[in-house]
N, C-alpha and C positions, 0 to 999 in steps of 0.2 A: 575511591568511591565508585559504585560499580553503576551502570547504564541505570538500573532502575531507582537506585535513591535519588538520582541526577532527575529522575522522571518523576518521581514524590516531589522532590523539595523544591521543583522550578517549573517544569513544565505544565502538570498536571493540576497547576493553580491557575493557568491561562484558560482564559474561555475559549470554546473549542472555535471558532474561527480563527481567532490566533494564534491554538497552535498547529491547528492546517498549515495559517502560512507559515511557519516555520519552518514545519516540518517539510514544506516546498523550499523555499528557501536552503534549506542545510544539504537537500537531495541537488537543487542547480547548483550548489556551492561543490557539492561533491563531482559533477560531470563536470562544472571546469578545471576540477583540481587533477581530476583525469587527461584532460586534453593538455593541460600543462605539463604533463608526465610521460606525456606519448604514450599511455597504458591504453590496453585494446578496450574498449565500451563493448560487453557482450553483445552478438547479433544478434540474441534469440531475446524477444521483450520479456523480461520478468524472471531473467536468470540471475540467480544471486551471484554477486562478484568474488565478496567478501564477509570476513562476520561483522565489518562494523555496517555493512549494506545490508544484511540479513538483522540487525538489529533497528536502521532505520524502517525499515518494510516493517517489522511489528510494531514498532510505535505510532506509525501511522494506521497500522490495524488497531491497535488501540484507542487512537486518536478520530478514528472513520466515525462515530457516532453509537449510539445505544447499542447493547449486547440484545442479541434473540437467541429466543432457543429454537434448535433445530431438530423441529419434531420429523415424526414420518410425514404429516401431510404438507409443514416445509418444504420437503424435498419433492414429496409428488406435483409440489404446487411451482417448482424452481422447475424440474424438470420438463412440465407441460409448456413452461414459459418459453422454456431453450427451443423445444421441438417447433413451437409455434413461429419464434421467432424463426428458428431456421428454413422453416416451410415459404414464412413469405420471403424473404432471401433467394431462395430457387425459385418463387415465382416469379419475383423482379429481375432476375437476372444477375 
């Protein structure tokens, strides 16, 4: 049974706050199972370890809420966010 029937036939009948916490859950179950193994926890946030780590990360992008499209004024409207936010950032210090 491959990752996504598993996501059909179980997960993706939970309503989505339970399967956030799951999918938190499965992710803390996974860093213990790490420290239990003495395996290295990537230093750099949001580097994939493995494929079964690169398969939790899409299920939770899955799982993150409604799909949008992502038009041009999308991104004009994301990237005015970034610069804006990063302005006050250097303002504050």
């Amino acid at each position: 049974m491959t990752v996504f029937e598993i996501y059909d036939q179980t997960i993706k009948t939970l309503p989505a706050d339970d399967r956030l916490r799951l999918a938190k859950l499965i992710i803390d179950d996974l860093a213990l199972a790490d420290t239990a193994l003495n395996t290295e926890i990537p230093a750099r946030r949001g580097e994939i370890r493995d494929q079964e780590h690169l398969e939790l990360l899409l299920l939770d992008g899955l799982n993150s809420g409604p799909g949008i499209e992502a038009t041009p004024e999308y991104w004009r409207k994301k990237h005015r966010t970034l610069l804006e936010h990063r302005s006050e950032i250097v303002r504050n210090g």
